[in-house]
C-alpha positions in Angstrom: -34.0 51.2 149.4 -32.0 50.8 146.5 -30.5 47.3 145.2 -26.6 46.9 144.8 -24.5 44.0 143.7 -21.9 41.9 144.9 -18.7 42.4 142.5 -17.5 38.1 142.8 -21.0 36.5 143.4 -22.9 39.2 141.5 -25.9 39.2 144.2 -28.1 41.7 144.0 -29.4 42.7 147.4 -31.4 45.7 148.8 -29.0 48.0 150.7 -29.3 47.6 154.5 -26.7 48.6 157.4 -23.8 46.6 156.2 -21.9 47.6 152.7 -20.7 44.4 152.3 -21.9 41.1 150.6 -23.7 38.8 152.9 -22.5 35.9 151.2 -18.7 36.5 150.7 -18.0 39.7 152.6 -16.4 41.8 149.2 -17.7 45.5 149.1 -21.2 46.0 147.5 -21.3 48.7 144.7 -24.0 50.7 143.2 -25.3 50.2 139.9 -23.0 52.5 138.5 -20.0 50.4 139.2 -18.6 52.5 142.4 -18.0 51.3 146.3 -21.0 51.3 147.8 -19.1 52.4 150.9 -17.5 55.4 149.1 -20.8 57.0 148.1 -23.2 56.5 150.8 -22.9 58.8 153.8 -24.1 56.9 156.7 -26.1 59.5 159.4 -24.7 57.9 162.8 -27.6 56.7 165.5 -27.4 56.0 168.4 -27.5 52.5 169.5 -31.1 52.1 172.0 -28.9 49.7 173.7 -26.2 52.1 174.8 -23.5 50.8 172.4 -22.0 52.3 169.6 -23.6 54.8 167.3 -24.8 52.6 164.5 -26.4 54.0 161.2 -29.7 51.7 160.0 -31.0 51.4 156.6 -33.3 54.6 157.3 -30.5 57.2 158.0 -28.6 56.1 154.5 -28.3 58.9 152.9 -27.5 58.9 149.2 -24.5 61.5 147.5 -23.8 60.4 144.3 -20.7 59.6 142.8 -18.5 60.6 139.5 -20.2 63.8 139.0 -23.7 61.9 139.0 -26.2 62.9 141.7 -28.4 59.8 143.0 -31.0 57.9 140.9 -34.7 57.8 141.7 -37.0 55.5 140.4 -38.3 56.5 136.9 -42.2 58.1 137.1 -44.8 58.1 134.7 -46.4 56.2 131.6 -43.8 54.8 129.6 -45.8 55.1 126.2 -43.3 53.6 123.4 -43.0 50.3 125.5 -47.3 50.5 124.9 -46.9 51.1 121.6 -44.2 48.1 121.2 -46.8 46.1 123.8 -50.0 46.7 121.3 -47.8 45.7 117.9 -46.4 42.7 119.6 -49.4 40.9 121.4 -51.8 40.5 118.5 -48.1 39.1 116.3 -47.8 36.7 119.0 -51.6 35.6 119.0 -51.9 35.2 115.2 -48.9 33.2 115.5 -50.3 30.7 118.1 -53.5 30.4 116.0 -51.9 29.9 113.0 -49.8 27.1 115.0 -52.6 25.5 116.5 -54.3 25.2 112.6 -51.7 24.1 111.3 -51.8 21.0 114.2 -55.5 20.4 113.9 -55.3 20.3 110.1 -51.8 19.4 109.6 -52.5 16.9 106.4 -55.1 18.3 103.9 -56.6 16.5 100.9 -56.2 17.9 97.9 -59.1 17.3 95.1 -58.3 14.4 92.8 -57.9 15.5 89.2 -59.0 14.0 86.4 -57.8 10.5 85.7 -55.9 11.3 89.3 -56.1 9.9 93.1 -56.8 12.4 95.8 -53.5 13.3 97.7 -52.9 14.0 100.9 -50.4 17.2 101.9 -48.5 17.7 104.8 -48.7 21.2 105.5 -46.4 20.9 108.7 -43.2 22.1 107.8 -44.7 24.9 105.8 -47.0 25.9 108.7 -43.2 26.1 110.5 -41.4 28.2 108.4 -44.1 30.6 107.7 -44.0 31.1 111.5 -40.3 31.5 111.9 -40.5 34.6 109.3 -43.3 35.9 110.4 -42.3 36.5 113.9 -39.2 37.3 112.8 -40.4 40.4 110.8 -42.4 40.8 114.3 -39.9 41.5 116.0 -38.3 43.4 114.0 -41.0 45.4 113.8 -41.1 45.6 117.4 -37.6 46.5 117.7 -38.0 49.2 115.2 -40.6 50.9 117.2 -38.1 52.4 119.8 -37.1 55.2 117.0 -39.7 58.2 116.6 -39.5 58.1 113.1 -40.6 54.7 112.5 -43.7 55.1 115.2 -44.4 58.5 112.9 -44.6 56.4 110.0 -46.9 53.8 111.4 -48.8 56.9 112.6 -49.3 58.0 109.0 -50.4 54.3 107.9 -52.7 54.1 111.0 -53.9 57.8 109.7 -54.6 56.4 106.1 -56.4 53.3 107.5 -58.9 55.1 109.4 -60.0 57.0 106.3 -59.9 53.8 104.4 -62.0 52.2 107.0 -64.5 55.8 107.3 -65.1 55.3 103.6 -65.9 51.6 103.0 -68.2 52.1 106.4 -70.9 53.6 104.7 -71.6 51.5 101.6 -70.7 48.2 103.7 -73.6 45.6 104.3 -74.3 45.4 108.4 -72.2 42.0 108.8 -69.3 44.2 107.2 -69.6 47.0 108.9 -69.2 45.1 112.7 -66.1 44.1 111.3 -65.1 47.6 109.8 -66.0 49.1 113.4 -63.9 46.8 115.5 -61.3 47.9 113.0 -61.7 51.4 113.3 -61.9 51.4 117.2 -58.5 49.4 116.9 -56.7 52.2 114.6 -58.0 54.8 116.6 -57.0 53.6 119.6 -53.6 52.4 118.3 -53.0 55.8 116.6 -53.4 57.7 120.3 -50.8 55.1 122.0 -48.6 56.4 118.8 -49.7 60.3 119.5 -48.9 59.8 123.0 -45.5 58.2 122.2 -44.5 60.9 119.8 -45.3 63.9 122.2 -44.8 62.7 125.6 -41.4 62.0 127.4 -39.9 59.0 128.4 -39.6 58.3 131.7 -35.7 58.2 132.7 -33.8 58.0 136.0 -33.3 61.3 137.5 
């Protein structure tokens, strides 16, 4: 069954045979924002113990409201939020093993110079502010991949890497070319999520 809300205690609560909060008694509502009681028609059943008719959770039956027929569950592959998925994981991964470099080798030794003592670097707060842009730009970048246009331009990029990668393939030494294929399986399989987001439809609440 669907969940609705309490309007004071904002409770959200599957709906069951009474329409009103179980905590302080106000009318549920729907998601929408209507009565709960005003847009459900109950189908009356008869009580097995010979009291009054009674309608249970299973004879709710819903009718809409404000012109809106009742929501089902969305259906299908939602392929943008896989697209957004596949850009942020591997942001979020570089991120923590850039973090945990920059504790393991927080102070670095420079070479003395002539006539000079070696010094020693904190790299710390540098480590930290590189982070905070870059997964700032991540997110953006994340964020940015809700609009069509920008996943069609990463399409094009994704497009231009795979022939980049199909060229230095051939000529590359066999340590190289491990690397160049790993690549390649990546772009190709980040360019389908991108295909998939471009041609297929969202899934929405009909």
């Amino acid at each position: 069954m669907p969940d609705v809300t309490c309007p004071k205690c904002w409770l959200w609560q599957p709906l069951g045979r009474s329409t009103s909060c179980r905590a302080c008694g106000a009318p549920l509502i729907t998601p929408m924002g209507a009565r709960v009681d005003q847009v459900w028609n109950p189908a009356a059943v008869a009580d097995p113990s010979g009291g009054a008719a009674f309608s249970p959770a299973a004879a709710w039956v819903p009718v809409g409201y404000a012109g809106r027929p009742f929501a089902q569950e969305a259906t299908g592959t939602d392929w943008v939020l896989w697209v957004r998925v596949a850009l942020a994981v591997p942001c979020v991964l570089a991120a923590a093993a850039v973090m945990v470099l920059g504790l393991l080798f927080q102070h670095v030794t420079l070479p003395a110079a002539a006539g000079q003592a070696a010094q020693t670097v904190d790299i710390g707060p540098a480590v930290v502010i590189f982070l905070v842009i870059f997964l700032a730009m991540a997110a953006l970048i994340v964020w940015l991949a809700r609009f069509a246009v920008f996943r069609g331009i990463l399409l094009i990029l994704v497009v231009v890497s795979v022939v980049s990668v199909l060229i230095q393939i051939g000529a590359a030494v066999p340590a190289d070319r491990i690397a160049l294929l790993i690549d390649l399986a990546w772009d190709i399989g980040y360019a389908a999520l991108l295909v998939l987001s471009l041609t297929s439809q969202r899934p929405q609440l009909s």
